[in-house]
N, C-alpha and C positions, 0 to 999 in steps of 0.2 A: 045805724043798725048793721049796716056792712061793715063795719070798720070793726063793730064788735064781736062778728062771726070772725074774719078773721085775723083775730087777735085767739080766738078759741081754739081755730083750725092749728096756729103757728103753735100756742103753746102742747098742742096734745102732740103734734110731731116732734116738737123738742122732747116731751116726759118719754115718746117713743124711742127715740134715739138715745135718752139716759140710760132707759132701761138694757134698752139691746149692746150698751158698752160693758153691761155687770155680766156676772158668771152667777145667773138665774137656773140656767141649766146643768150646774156641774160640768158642764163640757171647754175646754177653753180655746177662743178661736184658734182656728187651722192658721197656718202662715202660708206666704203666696209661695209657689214654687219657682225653685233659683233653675235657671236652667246654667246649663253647664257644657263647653264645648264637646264635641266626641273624639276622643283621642285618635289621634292619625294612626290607621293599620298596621301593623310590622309583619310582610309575609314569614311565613315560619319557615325553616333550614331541614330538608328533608335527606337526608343520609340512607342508606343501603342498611338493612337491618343483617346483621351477622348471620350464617346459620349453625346455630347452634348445636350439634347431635347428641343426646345423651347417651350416658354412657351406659355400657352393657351392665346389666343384674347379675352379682353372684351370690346369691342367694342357695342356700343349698349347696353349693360347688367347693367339692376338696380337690386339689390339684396334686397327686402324686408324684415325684421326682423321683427316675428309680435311679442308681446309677450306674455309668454307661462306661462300656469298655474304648477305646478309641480301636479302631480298627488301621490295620496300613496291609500297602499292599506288598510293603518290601519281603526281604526275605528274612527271616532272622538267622545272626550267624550260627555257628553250629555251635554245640557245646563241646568245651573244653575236655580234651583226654589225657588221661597221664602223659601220654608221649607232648602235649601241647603247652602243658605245667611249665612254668618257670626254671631255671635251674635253681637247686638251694644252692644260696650263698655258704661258703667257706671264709673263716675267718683268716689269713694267713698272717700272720706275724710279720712285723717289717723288720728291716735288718738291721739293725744297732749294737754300735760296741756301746759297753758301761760296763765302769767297774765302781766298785769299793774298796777304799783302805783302811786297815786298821793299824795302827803302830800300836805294840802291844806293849813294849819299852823298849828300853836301853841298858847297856853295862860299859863299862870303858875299861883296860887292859892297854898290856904293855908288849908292842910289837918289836919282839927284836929279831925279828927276823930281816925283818926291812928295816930294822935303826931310826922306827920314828917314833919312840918314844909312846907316848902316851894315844889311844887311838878312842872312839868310841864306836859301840855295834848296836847298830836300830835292828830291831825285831819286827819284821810288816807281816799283814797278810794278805793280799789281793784275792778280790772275788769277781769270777766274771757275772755279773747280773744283767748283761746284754741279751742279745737272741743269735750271737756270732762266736764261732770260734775264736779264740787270740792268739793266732800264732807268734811265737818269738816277742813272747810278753816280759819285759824288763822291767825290775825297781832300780832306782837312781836316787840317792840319797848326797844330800851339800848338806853343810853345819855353816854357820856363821865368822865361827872363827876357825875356818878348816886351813890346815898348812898345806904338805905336799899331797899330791893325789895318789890316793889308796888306790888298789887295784880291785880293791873286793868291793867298791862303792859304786855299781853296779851288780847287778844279779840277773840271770833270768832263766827261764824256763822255756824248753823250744814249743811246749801249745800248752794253751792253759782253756779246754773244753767248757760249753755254756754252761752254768751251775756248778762249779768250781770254784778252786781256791787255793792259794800254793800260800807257803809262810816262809819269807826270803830274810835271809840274814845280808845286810849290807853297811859298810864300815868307811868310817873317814879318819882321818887325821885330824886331831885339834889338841886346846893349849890343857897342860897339865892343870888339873884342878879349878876346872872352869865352868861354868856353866852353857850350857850350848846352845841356840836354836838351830833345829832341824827342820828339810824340807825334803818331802819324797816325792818324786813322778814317777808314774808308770804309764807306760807305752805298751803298743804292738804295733810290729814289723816298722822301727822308728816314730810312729805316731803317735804325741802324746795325748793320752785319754785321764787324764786325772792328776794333780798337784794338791799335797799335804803338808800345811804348816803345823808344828811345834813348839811353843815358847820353852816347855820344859817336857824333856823326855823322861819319864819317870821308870825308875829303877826297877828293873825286871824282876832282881832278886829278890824283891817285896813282893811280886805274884806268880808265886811256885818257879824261877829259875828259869833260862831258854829253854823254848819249845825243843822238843824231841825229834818234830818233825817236819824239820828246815828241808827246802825244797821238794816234796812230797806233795804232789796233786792229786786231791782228794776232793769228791763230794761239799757244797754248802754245810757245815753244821754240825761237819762228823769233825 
């Protein structure tokens, strides 16, 4: 009789504990709590907090900018009066001889006065285009194949004035029936200012005959 209670007792604690392992209740057991170390402290890093100021409102605010004269204390200088004016400059011309030649032609003729045969005569005209007088201004004329020396193969005039022009006859000696190169200098007061070459002197009689007015200082043009 004891042995059969409990055998009743064992089995209704068994169906107990079947029962209480199901999900009877819709609920499903809890699980046991894990515990867990607590992490070691780290004191926190505390720093000076800046201070900050804001910055002023301008709101509403127009800032006019008038502008300003500079002031000084100096003196200022005075102003300028005619008598303090610069002088005007003058242009003055600086001093230079210059000329121009023009050979206008040639003729050749027969000098028997002096027994030299066959002679030729250049026709020049010199201009002074300088800003100087030319005192004792000479033509000098050489030929290529010139014999003895003519006496008329120089010329000159005792001043030949700024803007002037004289037209000088001067003659050499050379071979009968020849063709000639010519060369002319002119000077003043021995200084020569100009040298003119020739291949061919071309025959005067072809443009209207010797000038009229050999040695004659006259004006540029006239």
């Amino acid at each position: 009789m004891y042995n059969l209670c409990m055998r009743k007792i064992f089995t209704l604690l068994l169906v107990t504990v079947t029962l209480s392992a199901c999900d009877v209740w819709g609920a499903a057991p809890q699980p046991f709590p894990v515990w867990t170390p607590i992490p070691t402290w780290t004191p926190g890093i505390v720093t000076a907090t800046p201070l900050i100021i804001p910055p002023p409102s301008f709101e509403n605010t127009v800032t006019v900018i008038m502008p300003s004269t500079p002031t000084s204390t100096d003196t200022p200088p005075p102003s300028p009066t005619p008598t303090d004016a610069l002088p005007t400059e003058t242009f003055t011309p600086l001093p230079v001889q210059a000329v121009e030649i023009e050979i206008l032609g040639c003729n050749t003729s027969i000098d028997i006065r002096l027994g030299m045969g066959e002679v030729t005569n250049a026709y020049v005209t010199v201009k002074n285009t300088g800003t100087l007088d030319l005192p004792n201004t000479c033509g000098l004329l050489r030929a290529i194949d010139e014999g003895r020396e003519h006496p008329d193969k120089t010329s000159c005039v005792q001043n030949l004035p700024v803007g002037h022009q004289v037209t000088l006859k001067l003659t050499v000696d050379t071979t009968y029936r020849q063709d000639t190169i010519i060369q002319v200098d002119v000077s003043s007061d021995e200084t020569l200012l100009l040298r003119v070459d020739r291949h061919s002197c071309r025959n005067i009689g072809l443009f209207g005959g010797a000038p009229s007015d050999v040695g004659v200082v006259k004006p540029i043009g006239r």
